[in-house]
Phi, psi and omega in degrees: 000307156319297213269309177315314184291312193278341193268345177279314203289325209281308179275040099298314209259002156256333121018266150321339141307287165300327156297340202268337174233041133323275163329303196290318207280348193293165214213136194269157179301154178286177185208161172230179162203065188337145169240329184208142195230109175055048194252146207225013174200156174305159166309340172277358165085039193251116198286200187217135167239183153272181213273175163230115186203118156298344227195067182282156138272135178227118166232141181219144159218155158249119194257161201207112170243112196292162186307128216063337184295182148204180199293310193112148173311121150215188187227167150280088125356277199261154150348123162210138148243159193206145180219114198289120181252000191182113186111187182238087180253135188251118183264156172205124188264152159266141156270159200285349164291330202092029170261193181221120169226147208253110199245141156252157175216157184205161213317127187078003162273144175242143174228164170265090147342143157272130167297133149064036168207112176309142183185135187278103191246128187228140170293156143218041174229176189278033178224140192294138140289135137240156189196140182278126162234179198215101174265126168226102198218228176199191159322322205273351205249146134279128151300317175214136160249143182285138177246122160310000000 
């Protein structure tokens, strides 16, 4: 009967034990999170198409604009989506009226660029931004031209 007794507590608790680690090793569900869904114009509400091209491009970086900095003027060629991975960054377009206009985004938004319009991207908090980008163009496009 002891020995019996013990050999019943000894196979729960191992019993228990391959469950717990059982338990720990189940591998959590994949997940999605849409960032942008079927979006068919820039942020500036302008549509888009892709390059016609024999020869597409794809570039992707991650750029970090240190606290104060800003980008400098420039435009877009090609296709860019950008994803704020860290920070506030306040962009400002010119528009084709000559007005100006100033969007902020900010960590985990994602956007469609503007095409073929200057614009100014600036930090103004005391923390580095980084924001992912995606150039989708081809030889013939810049991903980005620098503006004086």
């Amino acid at each position: 009967m002891f020995v019996r007794r013990h050999f019943l507590i000894a196979t729960f608790v191992l019993v228990s034990i391959t469950g717990c680690a059982n338990e720990s090793i189940t591998a959590p569900a994949v997940s999605s999170q849409n960032l942008l869904d079927k979006v068919d114009s820039t942020i500036l509400g302008d549509k888009f198409t892709y390059p016609v091209t024999d020869s597409p491009e794809i570039t992707s970086a991650v750029i970090t604009i240190p606290a104060g900095m800003e980008t400098g003027w420039h435009l877009h060629e090609a296709l860019l989506y950008a994803y704020v991975l860290e920070g506030t960054l306040e962009v400002t377009y010119k528009t084709v009226a000559g007005t100006e206009i100033t969007n902020t985004y900010n960590s985990g938004e994602a956007i469609m660029e503007a095409l073929q319009t200057e614009h100014n991207g600036k930090n103004n908090t005391k923390s580095d931004i980084k924001i992912l980008v995606v150039s989708i163009g081809s030889p013939d496009l810049e991903n980005t031209v620098t503006l004086p």
